[in-house]
Every structure is written in structure tokens, then in C-alpha cells.
N, C-alpha and C positions, 0 to 999 in steps of 0.2 A: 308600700300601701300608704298613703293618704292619711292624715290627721283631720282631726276638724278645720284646722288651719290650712287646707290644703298642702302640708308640707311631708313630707315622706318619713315617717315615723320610726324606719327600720334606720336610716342614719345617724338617730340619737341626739343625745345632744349637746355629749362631750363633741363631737363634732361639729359643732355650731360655734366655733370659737372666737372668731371676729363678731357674729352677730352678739355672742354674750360679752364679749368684750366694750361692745358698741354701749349696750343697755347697762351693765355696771360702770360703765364712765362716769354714762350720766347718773347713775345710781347715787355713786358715791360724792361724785362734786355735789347732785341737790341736799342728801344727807349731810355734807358738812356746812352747807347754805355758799358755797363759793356760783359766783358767776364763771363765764367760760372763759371770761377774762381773768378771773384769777388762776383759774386753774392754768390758763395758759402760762401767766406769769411765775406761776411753781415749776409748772415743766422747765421755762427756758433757764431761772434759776439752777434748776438742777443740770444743767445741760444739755436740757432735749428741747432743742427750737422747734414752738408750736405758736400759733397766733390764733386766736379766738374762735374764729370761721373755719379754721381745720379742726378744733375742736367740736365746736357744731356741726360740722360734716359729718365727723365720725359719729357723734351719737347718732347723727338720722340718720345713718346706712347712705349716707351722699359721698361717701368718701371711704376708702379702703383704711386700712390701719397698717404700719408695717411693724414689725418684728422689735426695732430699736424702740418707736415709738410706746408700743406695748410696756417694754421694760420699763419704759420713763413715767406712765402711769403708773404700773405698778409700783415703782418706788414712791412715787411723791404719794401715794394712797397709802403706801405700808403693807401691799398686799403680796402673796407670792403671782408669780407669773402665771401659775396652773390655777389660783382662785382666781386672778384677771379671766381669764379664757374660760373657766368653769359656767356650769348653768346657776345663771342669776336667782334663781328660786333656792340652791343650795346654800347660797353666799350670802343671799339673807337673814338664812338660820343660822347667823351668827359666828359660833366658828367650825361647820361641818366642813367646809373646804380646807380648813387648815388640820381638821382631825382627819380626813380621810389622805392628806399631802403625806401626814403621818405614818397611817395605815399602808399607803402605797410605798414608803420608804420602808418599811419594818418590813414588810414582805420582801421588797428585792434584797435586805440585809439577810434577810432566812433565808430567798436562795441561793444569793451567793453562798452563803455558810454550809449549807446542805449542798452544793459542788463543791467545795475546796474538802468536805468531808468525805465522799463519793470519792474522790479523787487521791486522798490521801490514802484512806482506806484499801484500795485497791493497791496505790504503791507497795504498801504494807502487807499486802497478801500475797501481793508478785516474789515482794522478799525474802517471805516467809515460805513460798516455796520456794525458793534455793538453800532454807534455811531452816530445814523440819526440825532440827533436832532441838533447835529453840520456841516451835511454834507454840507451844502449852504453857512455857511461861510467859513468853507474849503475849497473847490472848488474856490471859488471867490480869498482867499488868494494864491491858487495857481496858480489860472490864471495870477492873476497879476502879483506875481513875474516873472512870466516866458515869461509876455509880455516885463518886465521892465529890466529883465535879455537881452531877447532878442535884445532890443532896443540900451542895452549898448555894448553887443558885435558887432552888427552892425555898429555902431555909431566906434568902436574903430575899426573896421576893413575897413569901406567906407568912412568915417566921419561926418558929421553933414549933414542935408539933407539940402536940398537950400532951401532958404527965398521966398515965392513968394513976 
């Protein structure tokens, strides 16, 4: 469906990557007051041969961006790859792009951890049935650890509970 922009609104616009990439170029080099010539002169410093007019391309949608190139702004700007590509409206608020790059790591760190637990867990159960005549103190040694595990990371994260 159609935005006011004419532009199809269900595609988003974390999917608009080169075009946000286009608009924080220029974001950022008018932000730091660089001409396109300097900025060119940062890119080729760093390694990524750019010349003024491919710079100017890229912010007016005249010119495609590739992947390296990408990297080479993001470096000489300080930014990650995913705030390069991100929607420019986020990127201006400072540092939502870099707290949600956060957010998006924390998550995929929980679910790997939540399958390597899923996983073990089940090894541990398969075990345990071949293994009944141990499964009650097993279970008890797990429980515990996992109350006492929990209690410390709690503990180091909110800190000691109050004294009544």
C-alpha cells in the first residue's frame, strides 16, 4: 500500500538501505562541515578509492553504493554498518541505532544460550534415562545450581536484597 510518498509502506524501512545509506552520507559529512572532497580524501586515506563526484552520486541516488564502499563510510564516520544502512530518522536520535545494534546482539546472545540449554538439557534427560537410579540426585544438583547460579547473577545485577 502506498505512502504519501508514493512509496509502498509494507516494505519498511529497514529495507531502504542504500537509500538511507545515500541520505546519512550526506547527513554526516554536512554535520561534520566536510566538503565531498574531503570526504573523498578520508575514504581514499583509509583505503577505499572514492573521488568527489562518486560521492556526490551516491548522496543524490545518481549512483549505486557497493558493499566495500559502504564499509569505507562507515569507518571514516565511526559508525557501525547496520547504523550506515539504518533509517536516517533513527540515526539522528543520536544513539538509537547503536542501542538497538545492542538490543539485536543481546537477543541473538539469549538465543543461542536458550539452545545450547534446550540442548544440553535434553542430553541430560536422555542420560538420565539410562540412568534412573541416579536421576533424583541429579535433578536436585541441578536445581540447585541453577537456583544459586541465579541468585548470583541477580545479586550482581540489582544487588543484595534488603534486610527486613
Amino acid at each position: 500500500m502506498p505512502d504519501d510518498d508514493g512509496e509502498d509502506a509494507s516494505e519498511g524501512v529497514l529495507l531502504k538501505g542504500e537509500d538511507n545509506a545515500a541520505k546519512r552520507i550526506k547527513a554526516e559529512r554536512e554535520n561534520r562541515g566536510w566538503s565531498t572532497t574531503t570526504l573523498s580524501d578520508r575514504l581514499n586515506e583509509a583505503g577505499y578509492e572514492m573521488n568527489p563526484s562518486a560521492v556526490w552520486r551516491i548522496e543524490n541516488g545518481k549512483r549505486r553504493i557497493n558493499l566495500d564502499e559502504a564499509i569505507g563510510f562507515a569507518e571514516v564516520f565511526g559508525v557501525s554498518l547496520s547504523n550506515l544502512v539504518g533509517p536516517p530518522a533513527l540515526a539522528a536520535a543520536g544513539r538509537a541505532m547503536e542501542l538497538i545494534d545492542t538490543v539485536v546482539a543481546a537477543n541473538a546472545a539469549a538465543q543461542r544460550a536458550q539452545h545450547a540449554y534446550r540442548r544440553v538439557n535434553a542430553e541430560l534427560a536422555a542420560y538420565l534415562d539410562e540412568h534412573p537410579d541416579i536421576r533424583e540426585e541429579a535433578n536436585a544438583v541441578v536445581s540447585n545450581a541453577i537456583a544459586e547460579s541465579t541468585m548470583k547473577i541477580n545479586q550482581e545485577e540489582f544487588g543484595l536484597p534488603p534486610q527486613p
